[in-house]
VMD Tcl script that builds the backbone (N, CA, C; Angstrom):
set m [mol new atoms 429]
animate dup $m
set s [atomselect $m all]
$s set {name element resname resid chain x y z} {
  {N N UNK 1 A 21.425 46.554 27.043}
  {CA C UNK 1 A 20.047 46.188 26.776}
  {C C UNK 1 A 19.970 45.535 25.396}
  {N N UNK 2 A 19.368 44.003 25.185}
  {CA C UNK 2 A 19.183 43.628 24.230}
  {C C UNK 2 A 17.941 44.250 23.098}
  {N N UNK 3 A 18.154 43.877 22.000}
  {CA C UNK 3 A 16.943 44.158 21.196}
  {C C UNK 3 A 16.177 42.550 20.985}
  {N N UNK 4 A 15.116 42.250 21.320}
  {CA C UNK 4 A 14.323 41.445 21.218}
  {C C UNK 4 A 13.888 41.167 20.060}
  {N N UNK 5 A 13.845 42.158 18.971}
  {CA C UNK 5 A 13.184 42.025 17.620}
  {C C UNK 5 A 14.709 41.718 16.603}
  {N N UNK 6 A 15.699 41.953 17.305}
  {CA C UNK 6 A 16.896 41.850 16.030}
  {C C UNK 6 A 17.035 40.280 16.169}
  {N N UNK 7 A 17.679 39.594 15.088}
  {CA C UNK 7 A 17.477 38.178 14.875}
  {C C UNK 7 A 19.090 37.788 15.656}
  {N N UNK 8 A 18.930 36.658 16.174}
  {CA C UNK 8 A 19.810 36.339 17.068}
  {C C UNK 8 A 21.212 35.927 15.896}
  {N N UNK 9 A 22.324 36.584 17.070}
  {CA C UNK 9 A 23.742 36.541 16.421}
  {C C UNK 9 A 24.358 35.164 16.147}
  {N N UNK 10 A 24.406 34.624 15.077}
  {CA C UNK 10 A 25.223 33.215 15.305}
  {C C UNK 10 A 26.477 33.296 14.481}
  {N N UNK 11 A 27.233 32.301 14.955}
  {CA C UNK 11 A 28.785 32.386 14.900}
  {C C UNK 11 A 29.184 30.516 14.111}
  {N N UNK 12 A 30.042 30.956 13.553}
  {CA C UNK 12 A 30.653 30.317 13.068}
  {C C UNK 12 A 32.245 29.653 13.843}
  {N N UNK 13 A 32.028 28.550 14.416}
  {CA C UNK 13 A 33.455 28.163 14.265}
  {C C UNK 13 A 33.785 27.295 14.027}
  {N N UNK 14 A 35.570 27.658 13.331}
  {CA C UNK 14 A 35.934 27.611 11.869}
  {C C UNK 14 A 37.327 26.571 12.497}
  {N N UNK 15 A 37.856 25.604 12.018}
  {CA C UNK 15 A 38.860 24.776 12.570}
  {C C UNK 15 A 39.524 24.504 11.548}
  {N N UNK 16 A 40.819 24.458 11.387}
  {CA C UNK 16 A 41.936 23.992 10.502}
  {C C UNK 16 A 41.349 22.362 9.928}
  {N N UNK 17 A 41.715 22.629 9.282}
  {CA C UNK 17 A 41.718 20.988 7.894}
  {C C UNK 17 A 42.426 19.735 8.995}
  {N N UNK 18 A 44.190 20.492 9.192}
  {CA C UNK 18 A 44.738 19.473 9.737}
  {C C UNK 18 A 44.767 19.237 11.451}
  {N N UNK 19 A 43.892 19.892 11.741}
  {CA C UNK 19 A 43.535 19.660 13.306}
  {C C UNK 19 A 42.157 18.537 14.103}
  {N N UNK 20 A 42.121 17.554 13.357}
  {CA C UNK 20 A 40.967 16.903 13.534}
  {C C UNK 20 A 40.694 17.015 15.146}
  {N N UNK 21 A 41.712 16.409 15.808}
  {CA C UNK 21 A 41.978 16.437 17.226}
  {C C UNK 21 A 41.074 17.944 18.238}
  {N N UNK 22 A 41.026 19.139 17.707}
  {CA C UNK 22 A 40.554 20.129 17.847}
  {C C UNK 22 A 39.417 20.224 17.560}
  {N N UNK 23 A 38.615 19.681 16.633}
  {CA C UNK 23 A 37.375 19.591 16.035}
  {C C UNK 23 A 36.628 18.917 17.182}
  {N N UNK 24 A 36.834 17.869 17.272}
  {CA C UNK 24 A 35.724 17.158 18.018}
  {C C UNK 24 A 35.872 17.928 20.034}
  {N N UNK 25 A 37.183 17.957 20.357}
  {CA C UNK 25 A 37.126 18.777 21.347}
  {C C UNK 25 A 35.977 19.761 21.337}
  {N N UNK 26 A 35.713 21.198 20.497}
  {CA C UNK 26 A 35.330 22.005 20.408}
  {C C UNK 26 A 33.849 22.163 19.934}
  {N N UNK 27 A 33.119 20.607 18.864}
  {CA C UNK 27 A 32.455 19.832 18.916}
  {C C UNK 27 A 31.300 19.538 20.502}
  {N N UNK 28 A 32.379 18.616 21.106}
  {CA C UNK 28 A 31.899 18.016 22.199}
  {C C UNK 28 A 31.376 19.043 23.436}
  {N N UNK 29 A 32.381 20.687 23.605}
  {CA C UNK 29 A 32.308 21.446 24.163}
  {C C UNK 29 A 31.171 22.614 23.939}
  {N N UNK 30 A 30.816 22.305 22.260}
  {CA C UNK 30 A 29.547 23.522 22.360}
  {C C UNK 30 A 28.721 22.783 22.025}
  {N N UNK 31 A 28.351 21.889 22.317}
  {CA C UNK 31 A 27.295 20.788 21.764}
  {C C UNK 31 A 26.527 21.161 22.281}
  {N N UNK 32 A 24.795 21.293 21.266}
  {CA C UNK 32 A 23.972 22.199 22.181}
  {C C UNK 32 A 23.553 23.606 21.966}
  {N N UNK 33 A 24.822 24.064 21.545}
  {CA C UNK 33 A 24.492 25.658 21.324}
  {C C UNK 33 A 23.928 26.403 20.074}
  {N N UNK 34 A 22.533 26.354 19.900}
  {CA C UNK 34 A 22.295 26.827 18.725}
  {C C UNK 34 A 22.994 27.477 17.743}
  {N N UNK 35 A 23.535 28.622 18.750}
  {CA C UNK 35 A 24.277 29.837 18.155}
  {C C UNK 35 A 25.693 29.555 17.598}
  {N N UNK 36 A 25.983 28.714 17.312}
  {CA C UNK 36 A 27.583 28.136 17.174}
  {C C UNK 36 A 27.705 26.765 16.144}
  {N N UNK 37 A 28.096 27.361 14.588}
  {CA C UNK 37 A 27.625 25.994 13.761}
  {C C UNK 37 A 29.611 25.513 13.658}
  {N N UNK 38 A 30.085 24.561 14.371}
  {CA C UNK 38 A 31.425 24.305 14.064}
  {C C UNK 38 A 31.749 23.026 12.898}
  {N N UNK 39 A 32.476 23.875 12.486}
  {CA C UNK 39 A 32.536 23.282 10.901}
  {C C UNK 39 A 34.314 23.475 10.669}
  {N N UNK 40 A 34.671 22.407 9.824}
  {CA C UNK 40 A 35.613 22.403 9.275}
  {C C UNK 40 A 36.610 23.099 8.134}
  {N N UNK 41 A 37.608 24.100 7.815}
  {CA C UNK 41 A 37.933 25.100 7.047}
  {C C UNK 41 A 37.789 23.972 5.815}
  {N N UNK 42 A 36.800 23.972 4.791}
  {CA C UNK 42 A 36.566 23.831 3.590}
  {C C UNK 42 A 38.139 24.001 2.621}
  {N N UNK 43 A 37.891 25.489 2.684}
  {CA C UNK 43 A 39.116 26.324 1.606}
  {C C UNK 43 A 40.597 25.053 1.544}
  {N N UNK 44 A 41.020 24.826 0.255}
  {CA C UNK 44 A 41.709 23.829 -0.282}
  {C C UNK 44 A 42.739 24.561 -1.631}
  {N N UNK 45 A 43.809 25.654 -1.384}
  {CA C UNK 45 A 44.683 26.065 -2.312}
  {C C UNK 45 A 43.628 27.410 -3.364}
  {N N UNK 46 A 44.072 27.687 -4.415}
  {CA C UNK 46 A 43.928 28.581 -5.417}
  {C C UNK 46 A 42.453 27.643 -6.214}
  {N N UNK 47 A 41.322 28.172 -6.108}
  {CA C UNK 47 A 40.223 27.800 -6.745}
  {C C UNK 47 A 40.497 27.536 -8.754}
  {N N UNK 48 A 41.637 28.574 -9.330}
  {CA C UNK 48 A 41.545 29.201 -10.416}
  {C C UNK 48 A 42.444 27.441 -10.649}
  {N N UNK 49 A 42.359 26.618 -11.496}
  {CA C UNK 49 A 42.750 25.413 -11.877}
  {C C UNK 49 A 43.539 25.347 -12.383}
  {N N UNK 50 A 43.771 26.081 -13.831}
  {CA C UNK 50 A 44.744 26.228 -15.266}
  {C C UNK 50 A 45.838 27.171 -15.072}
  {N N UNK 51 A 46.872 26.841 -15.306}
  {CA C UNK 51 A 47.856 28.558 -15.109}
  {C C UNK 51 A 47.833 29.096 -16.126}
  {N N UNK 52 A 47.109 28.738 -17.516}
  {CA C UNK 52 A 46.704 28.953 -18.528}
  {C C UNK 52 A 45.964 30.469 -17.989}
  {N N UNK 53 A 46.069 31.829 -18.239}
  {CA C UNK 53 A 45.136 32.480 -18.334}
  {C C UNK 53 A 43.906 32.590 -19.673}
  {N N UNK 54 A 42.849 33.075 -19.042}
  {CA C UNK 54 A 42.024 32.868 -20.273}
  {C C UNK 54 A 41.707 34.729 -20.593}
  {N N UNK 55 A 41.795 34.286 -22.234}
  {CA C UNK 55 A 41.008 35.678 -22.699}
  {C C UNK 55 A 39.774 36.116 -23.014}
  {N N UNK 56 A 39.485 37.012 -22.800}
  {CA C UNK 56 A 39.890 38.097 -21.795}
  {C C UNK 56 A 39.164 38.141 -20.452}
  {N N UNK 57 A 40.371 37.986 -19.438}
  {CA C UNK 57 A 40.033 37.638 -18.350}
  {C C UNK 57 A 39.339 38.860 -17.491}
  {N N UNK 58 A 38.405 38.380 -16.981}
  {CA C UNK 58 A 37.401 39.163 -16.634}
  {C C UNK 58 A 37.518 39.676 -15.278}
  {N N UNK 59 A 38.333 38.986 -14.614}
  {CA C UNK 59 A 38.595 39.265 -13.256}
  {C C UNK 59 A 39.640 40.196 -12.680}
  {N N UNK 60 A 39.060 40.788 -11.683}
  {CA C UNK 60 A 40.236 42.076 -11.424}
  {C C UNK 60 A 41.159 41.862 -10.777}
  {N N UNK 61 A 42.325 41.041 -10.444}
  {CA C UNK 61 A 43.008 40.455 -9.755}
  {C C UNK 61 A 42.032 39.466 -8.721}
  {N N UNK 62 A 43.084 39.461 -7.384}
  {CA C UNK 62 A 42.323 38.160 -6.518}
  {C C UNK 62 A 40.943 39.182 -6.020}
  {N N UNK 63 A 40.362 38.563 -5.580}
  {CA C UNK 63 A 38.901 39.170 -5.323}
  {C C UNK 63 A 38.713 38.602 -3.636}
  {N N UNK 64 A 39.315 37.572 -2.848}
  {CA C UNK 64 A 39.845 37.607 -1.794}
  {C C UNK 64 A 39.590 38.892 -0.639}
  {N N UNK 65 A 39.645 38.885 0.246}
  {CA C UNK 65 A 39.739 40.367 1.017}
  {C C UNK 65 A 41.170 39.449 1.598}
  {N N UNK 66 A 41.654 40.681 1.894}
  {CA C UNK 66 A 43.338 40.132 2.157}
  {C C UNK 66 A 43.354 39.736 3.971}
  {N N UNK 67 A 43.733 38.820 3.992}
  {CA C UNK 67 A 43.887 38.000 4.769}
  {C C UNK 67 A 44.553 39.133 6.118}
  {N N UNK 68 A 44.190 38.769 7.048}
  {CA C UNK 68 A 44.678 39.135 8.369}
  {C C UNK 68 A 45.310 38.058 9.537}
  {N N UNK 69 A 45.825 38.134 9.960}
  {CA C UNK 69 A 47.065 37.318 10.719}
  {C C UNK 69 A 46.165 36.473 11.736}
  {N N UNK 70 A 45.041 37.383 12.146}
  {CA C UNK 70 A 44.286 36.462 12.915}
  {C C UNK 70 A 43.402 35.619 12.106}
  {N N UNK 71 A 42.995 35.860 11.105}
  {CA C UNK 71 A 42.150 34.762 9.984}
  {C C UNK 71 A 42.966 34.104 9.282}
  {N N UNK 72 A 44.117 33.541 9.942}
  {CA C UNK 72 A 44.979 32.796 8.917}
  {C C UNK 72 A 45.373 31.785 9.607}
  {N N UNK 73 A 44.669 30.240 9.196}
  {CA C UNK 73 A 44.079 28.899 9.784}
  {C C UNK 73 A 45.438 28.628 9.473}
  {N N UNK 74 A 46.824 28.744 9.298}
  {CA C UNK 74 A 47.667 28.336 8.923}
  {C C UNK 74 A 48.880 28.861 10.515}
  {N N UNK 75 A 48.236 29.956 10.731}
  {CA C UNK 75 A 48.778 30.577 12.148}
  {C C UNK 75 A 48.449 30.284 13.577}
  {N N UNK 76 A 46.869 29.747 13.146}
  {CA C UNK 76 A 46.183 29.774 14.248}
  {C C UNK 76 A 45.218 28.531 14.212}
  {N N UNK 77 A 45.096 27.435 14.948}
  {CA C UNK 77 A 44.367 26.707 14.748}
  {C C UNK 77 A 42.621 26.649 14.781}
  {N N UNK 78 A 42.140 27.669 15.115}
  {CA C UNK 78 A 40.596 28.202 14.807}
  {C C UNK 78 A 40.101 29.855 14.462}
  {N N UNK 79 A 38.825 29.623 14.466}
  {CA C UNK 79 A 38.792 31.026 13.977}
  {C C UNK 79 A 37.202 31.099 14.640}
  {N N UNK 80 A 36.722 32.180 14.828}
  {CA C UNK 80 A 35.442 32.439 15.416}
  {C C UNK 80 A 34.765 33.482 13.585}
  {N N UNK 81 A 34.192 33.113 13.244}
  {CA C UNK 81 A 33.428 34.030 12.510}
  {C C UNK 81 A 31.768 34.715 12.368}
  {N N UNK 82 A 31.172 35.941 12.094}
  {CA C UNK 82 A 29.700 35.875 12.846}
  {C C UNK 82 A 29.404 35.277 10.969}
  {N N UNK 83 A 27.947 34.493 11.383}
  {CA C UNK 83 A 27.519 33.915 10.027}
  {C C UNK 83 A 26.344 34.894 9.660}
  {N N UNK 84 A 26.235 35.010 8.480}
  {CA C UNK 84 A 25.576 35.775 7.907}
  {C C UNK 84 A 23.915 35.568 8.382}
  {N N UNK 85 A 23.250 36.911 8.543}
  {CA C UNK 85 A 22.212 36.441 8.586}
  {C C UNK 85 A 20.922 36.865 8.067}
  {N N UNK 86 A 19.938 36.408 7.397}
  {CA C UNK 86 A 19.291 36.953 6.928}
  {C C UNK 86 A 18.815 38.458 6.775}
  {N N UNK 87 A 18.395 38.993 6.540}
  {CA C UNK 87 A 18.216 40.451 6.288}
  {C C UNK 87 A 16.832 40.632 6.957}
  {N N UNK 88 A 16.239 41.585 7.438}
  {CA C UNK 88 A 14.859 42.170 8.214}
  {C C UNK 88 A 13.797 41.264 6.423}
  {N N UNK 89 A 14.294 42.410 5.913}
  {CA C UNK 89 A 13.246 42.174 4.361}
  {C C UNK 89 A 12.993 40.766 4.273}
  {N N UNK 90 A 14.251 39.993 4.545}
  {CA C UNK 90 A 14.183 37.897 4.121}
  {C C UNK 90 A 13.111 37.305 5.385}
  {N N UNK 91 A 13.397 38.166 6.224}
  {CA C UNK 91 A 13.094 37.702 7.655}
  {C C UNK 91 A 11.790 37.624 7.088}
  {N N UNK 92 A 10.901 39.001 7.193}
  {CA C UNK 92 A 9.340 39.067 7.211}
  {C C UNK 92 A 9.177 38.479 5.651}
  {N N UNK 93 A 9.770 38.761 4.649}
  {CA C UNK 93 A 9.440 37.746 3.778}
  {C C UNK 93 A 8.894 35.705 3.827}
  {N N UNK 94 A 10.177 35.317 4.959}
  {CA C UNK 94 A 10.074 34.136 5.641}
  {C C UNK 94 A 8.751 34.119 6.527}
  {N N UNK 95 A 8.877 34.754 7.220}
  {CA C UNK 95 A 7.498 35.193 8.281}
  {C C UNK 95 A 6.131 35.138 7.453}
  {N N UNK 96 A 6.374 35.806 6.216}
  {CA C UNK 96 A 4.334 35.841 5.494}
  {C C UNK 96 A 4.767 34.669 4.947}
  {N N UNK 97 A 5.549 33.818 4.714}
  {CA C UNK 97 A 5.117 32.591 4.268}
  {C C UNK 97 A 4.459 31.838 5.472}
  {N N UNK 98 A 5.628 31.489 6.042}
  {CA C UNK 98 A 5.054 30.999 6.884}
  {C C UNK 98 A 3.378 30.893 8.135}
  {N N UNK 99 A 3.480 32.078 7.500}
  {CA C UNK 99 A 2.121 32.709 8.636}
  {C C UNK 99 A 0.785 32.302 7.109}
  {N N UNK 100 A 1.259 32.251 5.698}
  {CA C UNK 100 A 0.209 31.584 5.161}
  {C C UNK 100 A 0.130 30.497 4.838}
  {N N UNK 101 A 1.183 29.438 5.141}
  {CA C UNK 101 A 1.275 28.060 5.479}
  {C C UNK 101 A 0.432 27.883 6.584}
  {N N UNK 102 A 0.970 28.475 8.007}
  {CA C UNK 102 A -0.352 28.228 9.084}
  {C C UNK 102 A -2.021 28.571 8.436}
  {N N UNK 103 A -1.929 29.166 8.426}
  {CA C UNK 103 A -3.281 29.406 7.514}
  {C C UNK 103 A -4.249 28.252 6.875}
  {N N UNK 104 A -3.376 28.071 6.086}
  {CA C UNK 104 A -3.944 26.984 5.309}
  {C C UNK 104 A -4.280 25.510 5.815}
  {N N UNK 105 A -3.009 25.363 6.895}
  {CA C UNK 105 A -3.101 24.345 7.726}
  {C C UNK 105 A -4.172 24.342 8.363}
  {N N UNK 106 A -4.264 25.796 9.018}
  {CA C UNK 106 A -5.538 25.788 10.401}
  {C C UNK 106 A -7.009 25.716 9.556}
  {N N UNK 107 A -6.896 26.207 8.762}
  {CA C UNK 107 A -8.072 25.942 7.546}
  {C C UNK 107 A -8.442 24.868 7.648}
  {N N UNK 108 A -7.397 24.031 6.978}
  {CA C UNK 108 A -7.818 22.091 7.455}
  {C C UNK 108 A -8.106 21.567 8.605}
  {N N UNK 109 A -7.294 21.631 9.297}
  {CA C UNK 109 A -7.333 21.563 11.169}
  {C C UNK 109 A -9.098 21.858 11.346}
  {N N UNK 110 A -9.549 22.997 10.875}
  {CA C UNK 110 A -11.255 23.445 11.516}
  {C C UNK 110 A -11.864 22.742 10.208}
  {N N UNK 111 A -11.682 22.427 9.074}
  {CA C UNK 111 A -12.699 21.790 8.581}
  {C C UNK 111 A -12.508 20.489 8.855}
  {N N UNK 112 A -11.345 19.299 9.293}
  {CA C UNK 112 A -11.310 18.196 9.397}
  {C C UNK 112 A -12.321 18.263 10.900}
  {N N UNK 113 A -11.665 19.186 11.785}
  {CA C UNK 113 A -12.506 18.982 13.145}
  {C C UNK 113 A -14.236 19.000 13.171}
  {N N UNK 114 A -14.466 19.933 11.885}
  {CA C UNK 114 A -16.340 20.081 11.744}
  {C C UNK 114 A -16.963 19.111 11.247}
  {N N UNK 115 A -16.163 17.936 10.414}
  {CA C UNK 115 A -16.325 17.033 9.495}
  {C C UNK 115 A -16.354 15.857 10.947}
  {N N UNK 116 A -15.398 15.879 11.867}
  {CA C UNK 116 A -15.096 14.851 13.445}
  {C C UNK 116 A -16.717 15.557 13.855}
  {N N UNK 117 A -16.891 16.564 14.122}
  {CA C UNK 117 A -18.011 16.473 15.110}
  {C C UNK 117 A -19.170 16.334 14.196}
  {N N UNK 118 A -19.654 16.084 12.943}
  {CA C UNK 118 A -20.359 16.080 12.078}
  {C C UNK 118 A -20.681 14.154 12.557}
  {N N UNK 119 A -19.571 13.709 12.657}
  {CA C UNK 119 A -19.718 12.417 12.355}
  {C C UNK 119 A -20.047 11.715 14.012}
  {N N UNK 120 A -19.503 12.725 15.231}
  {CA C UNK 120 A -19.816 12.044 16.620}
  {C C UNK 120 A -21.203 12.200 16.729}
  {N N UNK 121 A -21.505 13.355 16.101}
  {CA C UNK 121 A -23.333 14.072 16.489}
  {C C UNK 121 A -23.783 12.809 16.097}
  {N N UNK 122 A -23.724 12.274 14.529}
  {CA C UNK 122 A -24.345 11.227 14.213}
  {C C UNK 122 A -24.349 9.925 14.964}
  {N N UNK 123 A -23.102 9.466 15.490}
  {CA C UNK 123 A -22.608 8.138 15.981}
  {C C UNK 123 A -23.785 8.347 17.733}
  {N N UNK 124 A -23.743 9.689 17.989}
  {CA C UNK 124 A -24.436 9.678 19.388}
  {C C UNK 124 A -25.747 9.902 19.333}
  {N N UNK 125 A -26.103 10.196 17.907}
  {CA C UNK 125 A -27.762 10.299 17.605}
  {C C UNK 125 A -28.318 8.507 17.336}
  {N N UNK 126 A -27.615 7.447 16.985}
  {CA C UNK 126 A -27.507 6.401 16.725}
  {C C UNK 126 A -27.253 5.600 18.326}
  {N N UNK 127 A -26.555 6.353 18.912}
  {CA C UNK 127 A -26.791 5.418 20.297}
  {C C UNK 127 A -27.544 6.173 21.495}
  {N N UNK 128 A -28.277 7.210 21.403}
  {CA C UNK 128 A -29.590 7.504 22.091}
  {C C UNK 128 A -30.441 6.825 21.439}
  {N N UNK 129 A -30.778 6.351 20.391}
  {CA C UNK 129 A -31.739 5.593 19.638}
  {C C UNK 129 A -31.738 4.196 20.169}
  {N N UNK 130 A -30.297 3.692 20.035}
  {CA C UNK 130 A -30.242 2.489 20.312}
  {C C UNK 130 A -30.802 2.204 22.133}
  {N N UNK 131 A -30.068 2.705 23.063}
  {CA C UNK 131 A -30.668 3.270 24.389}
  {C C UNK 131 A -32.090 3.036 24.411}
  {N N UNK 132 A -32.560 3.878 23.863}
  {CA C UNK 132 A -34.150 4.616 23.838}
  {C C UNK 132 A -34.978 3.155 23.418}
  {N N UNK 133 A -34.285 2.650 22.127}
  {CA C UNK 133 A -35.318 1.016 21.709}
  {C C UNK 133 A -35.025 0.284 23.360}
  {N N UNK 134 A -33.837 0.189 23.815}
  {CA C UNK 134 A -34.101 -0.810 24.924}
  {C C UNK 134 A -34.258 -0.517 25.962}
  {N N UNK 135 A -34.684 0.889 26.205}
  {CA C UNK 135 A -35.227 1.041 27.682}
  {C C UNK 135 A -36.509 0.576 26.866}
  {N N UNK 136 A -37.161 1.068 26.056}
  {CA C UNK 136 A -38.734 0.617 25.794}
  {C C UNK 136 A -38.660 -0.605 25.409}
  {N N UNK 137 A -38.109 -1.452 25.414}
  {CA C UNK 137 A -37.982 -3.147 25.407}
  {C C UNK 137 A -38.071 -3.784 26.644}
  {N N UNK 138 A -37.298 -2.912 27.458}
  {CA C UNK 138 A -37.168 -3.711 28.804}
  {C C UNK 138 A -38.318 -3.241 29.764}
  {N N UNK 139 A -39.235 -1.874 29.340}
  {CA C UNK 139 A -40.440 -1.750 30.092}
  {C C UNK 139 A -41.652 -2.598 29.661}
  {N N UNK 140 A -41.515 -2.900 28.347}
  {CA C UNK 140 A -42.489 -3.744 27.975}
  {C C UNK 140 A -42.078 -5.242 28.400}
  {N N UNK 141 A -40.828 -5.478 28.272}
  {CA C UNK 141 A -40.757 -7.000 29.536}
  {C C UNK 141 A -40.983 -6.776 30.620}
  {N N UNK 142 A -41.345 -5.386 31.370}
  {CA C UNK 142 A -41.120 -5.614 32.914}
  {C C UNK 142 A -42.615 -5.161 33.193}
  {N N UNK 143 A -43.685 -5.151 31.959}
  {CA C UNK 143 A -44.871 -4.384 32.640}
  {C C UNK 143 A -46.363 -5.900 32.292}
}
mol reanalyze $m
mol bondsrecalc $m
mol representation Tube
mol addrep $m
């Protein structure tokens, strides 16, 4: 049984650098699927630039989570990962914005519409008038 209120699971998949050939396959095959953002492995060697260490280095060794045989784009030419997803708190945070964006919108929406019928009342009070002069034009030609 699903939960209806939990925010839908999306996935990441993740393709080797040197597999272009695989990309667009996998591309072409989930094309469509919301739930599935396929993207190319970014990651490019040791981030840290200098072999220079600097003092005092602040970092506690690699900070990495250690690699597993199946997350290793070097073994395996893809990877499935779930993508992070907002939190309940971000969610309804996202949600009262949004719900006072509508707001404000529908605000406009009913005063532009009162301002439209403000202006037909007039345009149709102007052509019962106009009407009204020439039926009494055309009884006084016809009497």
């Amino acid at each position: 049984m699903t939960n209806d209120t939990a925010p839908p699971t999306r996935y990441l998949f993740i393709v080797a650098r040197n597999r272009p050939d695989i990309l667009e396959r996998v591309r072409e095959r989930l094309h469509g699927d919301e739930r599935i953002e396929v993207i190319v492995d970014r990651r490019y060697g040791e981030r840290r630039r200098e072999d220079v260490p600097r003092e005092p280095d602040r970092r506690a060794g690699d900070r990495r989570r250690p690699a597993k045989a199946w997350d290793d784009l070097t073994l395996f030419p893809t990877l499935v990962a779930q993508k992070r997803v907002p939190s309940y708190g971000e969610l309804e945070r996202n949600v009262a914005a949004y719900a006072r964006e509508c707001e404000q919108r529908l605000e406009a929406l009913v005063s532009a519409d009162t301002a439209s019928k403000a202006d037909t009342i007039a345009i149709l009070t102007q052509a019962e008038d106009a009407v009204g002069a020439l039926i009494a034009r055309l009884r006084a030609l016809t009497s």
